[in-house]
C-alpha positions in Angstrom: 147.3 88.4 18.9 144.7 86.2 17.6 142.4 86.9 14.1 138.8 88.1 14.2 138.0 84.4 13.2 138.4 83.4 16.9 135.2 81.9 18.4 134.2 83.1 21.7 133.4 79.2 23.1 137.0 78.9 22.4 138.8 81.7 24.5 142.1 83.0 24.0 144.7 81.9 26.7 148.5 82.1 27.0 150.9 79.9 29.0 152.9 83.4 30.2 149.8 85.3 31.7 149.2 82.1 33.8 152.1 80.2 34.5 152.0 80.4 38.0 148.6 79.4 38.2 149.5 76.6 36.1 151.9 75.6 38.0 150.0 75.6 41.0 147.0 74.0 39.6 149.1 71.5 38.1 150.5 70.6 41.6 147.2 70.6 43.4 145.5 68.4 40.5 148.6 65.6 41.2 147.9 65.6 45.1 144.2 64.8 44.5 145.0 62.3 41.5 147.1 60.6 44.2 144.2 59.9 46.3 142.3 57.9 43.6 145.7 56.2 42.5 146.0 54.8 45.8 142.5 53.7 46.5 141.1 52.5 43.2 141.4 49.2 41.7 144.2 49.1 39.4 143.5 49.4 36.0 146.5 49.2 33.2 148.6 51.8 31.9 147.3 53.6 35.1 143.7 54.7 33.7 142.6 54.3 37.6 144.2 57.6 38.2 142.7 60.1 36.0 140.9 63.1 35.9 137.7 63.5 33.8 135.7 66.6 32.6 132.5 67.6 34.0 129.7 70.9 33.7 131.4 72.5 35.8 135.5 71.5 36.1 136.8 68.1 37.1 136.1 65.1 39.0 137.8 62.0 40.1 134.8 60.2 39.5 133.7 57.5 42.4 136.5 56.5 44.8 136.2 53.6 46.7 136.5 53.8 50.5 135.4 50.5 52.2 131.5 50.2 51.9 130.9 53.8 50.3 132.6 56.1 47.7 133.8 59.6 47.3 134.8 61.9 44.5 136.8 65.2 44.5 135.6 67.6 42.2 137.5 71.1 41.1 134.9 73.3 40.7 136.2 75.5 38.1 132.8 77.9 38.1 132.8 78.6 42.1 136.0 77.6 42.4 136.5 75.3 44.9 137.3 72.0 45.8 134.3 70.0 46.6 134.2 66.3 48.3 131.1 64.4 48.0 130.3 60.5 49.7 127.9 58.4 49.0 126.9 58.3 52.5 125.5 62.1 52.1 129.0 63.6 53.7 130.1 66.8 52.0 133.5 68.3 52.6 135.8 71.0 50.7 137.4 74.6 50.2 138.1 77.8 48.1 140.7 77.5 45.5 142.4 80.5 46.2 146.3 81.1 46.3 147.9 79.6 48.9 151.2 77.2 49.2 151.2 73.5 48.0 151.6 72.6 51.6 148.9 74.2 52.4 146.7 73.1 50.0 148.0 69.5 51.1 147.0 70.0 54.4 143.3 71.0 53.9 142.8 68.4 51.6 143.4 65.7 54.5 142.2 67.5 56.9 138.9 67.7 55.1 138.9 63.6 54.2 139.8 63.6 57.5 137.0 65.0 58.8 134.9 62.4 56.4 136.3 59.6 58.0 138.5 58.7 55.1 142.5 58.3 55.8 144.6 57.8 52.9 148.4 58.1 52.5 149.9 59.0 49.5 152.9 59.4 47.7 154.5 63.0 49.0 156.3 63.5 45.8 155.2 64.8 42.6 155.6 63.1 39.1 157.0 63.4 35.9 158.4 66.9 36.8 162.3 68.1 36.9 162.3 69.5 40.7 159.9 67.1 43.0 160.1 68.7 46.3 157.8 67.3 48.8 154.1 68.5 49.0 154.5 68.9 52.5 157.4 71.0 51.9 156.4 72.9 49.3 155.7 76.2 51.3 156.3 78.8 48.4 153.2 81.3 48.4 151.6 80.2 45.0 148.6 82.6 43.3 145.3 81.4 41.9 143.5 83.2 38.4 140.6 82.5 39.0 139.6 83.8 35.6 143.0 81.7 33.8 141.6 78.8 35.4 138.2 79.3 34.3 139.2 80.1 30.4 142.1 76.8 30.6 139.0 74.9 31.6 136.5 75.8 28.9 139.3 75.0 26.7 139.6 71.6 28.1 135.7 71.2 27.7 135.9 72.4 24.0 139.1 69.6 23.3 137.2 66.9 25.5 134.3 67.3 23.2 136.1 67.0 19.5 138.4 64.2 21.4 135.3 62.2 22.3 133.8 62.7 18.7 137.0 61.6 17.4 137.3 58.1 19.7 133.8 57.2 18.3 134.7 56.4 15.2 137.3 53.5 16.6 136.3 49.8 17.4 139.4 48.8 18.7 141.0 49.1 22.3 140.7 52.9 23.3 141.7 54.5 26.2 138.6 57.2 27.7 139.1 60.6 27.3 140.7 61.6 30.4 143.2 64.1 31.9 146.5 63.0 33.6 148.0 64.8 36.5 151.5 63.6 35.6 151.4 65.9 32.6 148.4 67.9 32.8 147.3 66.8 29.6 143.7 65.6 28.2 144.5 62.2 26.2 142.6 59.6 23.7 145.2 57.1 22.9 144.1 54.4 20.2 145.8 50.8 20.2 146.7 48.3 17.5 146.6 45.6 19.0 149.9 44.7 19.0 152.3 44.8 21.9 155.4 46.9 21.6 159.0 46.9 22.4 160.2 48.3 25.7 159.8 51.9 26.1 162.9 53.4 27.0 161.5 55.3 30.1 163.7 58.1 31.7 160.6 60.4 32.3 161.8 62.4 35.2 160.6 61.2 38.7 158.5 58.0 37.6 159.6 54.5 37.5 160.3 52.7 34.0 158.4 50.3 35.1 155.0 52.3 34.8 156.1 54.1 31.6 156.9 50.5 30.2 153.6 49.5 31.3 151.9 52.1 29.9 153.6 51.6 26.4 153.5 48.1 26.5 151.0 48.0 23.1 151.3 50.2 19.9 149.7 53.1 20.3 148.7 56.2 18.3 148.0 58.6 21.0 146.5 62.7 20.7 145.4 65.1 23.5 145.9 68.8 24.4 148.1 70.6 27.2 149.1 74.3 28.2 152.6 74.2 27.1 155.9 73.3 28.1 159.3 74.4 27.0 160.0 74.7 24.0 155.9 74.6 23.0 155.9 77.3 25.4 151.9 78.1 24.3 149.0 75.8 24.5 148.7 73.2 21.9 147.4 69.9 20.7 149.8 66.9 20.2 150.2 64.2 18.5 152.3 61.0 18.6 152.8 56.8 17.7 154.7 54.6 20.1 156.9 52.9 18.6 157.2 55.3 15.9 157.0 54.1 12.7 159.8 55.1 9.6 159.0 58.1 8.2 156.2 59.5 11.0 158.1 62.8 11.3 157.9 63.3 7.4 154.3 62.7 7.4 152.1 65.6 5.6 149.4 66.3 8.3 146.5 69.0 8.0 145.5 71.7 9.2 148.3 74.4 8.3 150.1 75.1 10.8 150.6 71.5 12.1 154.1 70.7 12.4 156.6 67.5 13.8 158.8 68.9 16.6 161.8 66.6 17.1 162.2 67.3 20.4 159.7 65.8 21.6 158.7 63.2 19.1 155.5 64.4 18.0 153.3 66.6 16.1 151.9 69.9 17.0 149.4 72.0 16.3 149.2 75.0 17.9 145.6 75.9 20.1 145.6 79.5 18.5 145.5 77.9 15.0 142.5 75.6 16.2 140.8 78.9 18.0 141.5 80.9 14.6 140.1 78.8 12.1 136.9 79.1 10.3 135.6 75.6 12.3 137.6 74.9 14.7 136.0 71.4 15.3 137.1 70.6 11.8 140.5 71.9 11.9 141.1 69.6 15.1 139.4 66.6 13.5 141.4 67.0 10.5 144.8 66.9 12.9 143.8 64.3 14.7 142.6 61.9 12.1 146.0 62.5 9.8 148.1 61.9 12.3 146.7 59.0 13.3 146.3 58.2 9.1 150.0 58.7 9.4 150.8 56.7 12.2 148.7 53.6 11.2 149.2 53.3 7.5 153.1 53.6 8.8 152.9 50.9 11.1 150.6 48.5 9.1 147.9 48.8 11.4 144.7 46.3 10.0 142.8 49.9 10.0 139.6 47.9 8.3 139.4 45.9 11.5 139.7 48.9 14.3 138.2 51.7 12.7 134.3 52.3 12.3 132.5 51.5 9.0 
C-alpha cells in the first residue's frame, strides 16, 4: 500500500502482479538485444548492445545492415514491435502473449521479410535456466497495462539518471537498459583500471564480465526485482568495493546495503512516496557514489562538474 504522497507520473507497480509479463518481456527484450549485439560495431564493456528510452518505449537505436540501418522499437503505447530501415521498409507485430518461440519466430520472419538475415545466439543470458528461444514453447501472457506502468517508470528513472550523469566530466557510460538484467544503468569510472572481476554470473562468459569491470566503477540504475528484492527498486554499487562501502550512511531513509548482493538499495515505493521524488533519488544516487569515491580515493575535483 503506498501513502497519499505518491505522484501519479510515478505509478504504483509490483513485481507479483506482473511477473509473468516480466518474465516474458524480459526474454523478448534479450532476443532483440541480440540482433544489435551481433551486428553493431563493438564497443567496450558491451555498450553496443543496449536498449535506450524513447516517447513511446524502447529502441535499439540505428543498426547497421550493409549500406542502410534498422532499429527495433517496443512500442509500449500501441504495443507492438515496430522495425523501421532507412531505406523506407517497415516491418513488425502486436505484443500480445504468446510463447518465446513464437515470438522468435516473427521476429525473423519479419527481418526476413526486410531483407536482413541475422543469426544470433539461441540462448539467453545472465539467467539460472537458459533454455533455447526456439525451444521455449511455454504459453507466456502479456499486461499490456503492467507493461505500460514498468515503462513510465523507466521514463521517470531515465530522466533523474540523465540529470544525475551531467554533473560528471569523466568517462560515463549512457543511460541505457541491458537485456541481460533488465536494468536501466549510468555507471561512472575513475579512471583507474581494476582487478579481475571474479565472474560467475550465470550463463555469460568471465571474459565479458571481466571486460566489463575492467576499470573502477561506481555504478546506479533501476530494475523490477529479483529475489530477495523481490519489488522494484533502485541500486547502487562500486567495483571493486572499497573498505567500509557497506557501512556507508546513505540518504534518503529507507536506503539500505543488502549483502547479498553487494549493493545498496532503495526501494521504488520510497522514491514514488516521497514529497519529491526527483530529490529523494538524487540524494541516493549522489551519496552512494559520495561513498564509493571518497572510499576509493577517487580525484573527485578532477571528474565531477564545477
Amino acid at each position: 500500500m503506498t501513502s497519499s504522497n505518491a505522484r501519479a507520473d510515478w505509478p504504483a507497480i509490483s513485481l507479483a502482479d506482473w511477473i509473468e509479463t516480466r518474465d516474458a518481456l524480459h526474454l523478448w527484450l534479450q532476443i532483440v538485444g541480440k540482433v544489435r549485439l551481433r551486428l553493431a560495431a563493438p564497443i567496450n564493456h558491451s555498450w553496443h548492445s543496449t536498449f535506450y528510452l524513447t516517447a513511446r518505449g524502447l529502441t535499439t537505436s540505428p543498426i547497421p545492415y550493409g549500406g542502410r540501418s534498422f532499429h527495433i522499437d517496443f512500442d509500449f503505447m500501441d504495443h507492438r514491435l515496430v522495425i523501421a530501415a532507412t531505406d523506407g521498409g517497415q516491418a513488425g507485430f502486436a505484443l500480445e502473449a504468446e510463447s518465446v518461440a513464437a515470438f522468435y519466430s516473427r521476429l525473423m520472419q519479419e527481418l526476413a521479410r526486410l531483407g536482413i538475415a541475422v543469426h544470433i545466439y539461441e540462448k539467453p543470458n545472465e539467467l539460472p535456466v537458459a533454455v533455447p528461444f526456439p525451444l521455449d514453447d511455454k504459453p507466456r501472457p502479456y499486461d499490456a497495462d503492467a507493461v505500460h506502468r514498468f515503462w513510465r517508470a523507466l521514463s521517470q528513472a531515465d530522466r533523474v539518471l540523465k540529470q544525475f550523469r551531467s554533473r560528471f566530466i569523466g568517462k560515463c557510460s549512457p543511460v541505457h537498459l541491458f537485456w541481460g538484467g533488465m536494468d536501466l544503468a549510468v555507471t561512472r569510472f575513475s579512471g583507474r583500471t581494476a582487478p579481475p572481476h571474479p565472474g560467475g554470473i550465470p550463463n555469460l562468459p568471465d571474459r565479458i564480465t571481466r571486460e566489463a569491470y575492467s576499470h573502477e566503477v561506481s555504478s546506479c540504475g533501476f530494475w523490477s526485482g529479483t529475489a530477495p528484492i523481490d519489488y522494484p527498486a533502485f541500486y547502487a554499487y562500486a567495483y571493486p568495493q572499497p573498505p567500509g562501502f557497506g557501512e556507508a550512511r546513505v540518504l534518503p531513509d529507507g536506503a539500505f546495503y543488502n549483502k547479498d548482493f553487494g549493493e545498496f538499495i532503495l526501494p521504488y515505493d520510497r522514491v514514488r512516496d516521497s514529497e519529491s521524488p526527483d530529490d529523494s533519488l538524487l540524494q541516493f544516487l549522489q551519496s552512494t557514489y559520495v561513498a564509493a569515491a571518497d572510499l576509493a580515493h577517487w580525484d573527485r575535483a578532477a571528474l565531477e562538474r564545477g
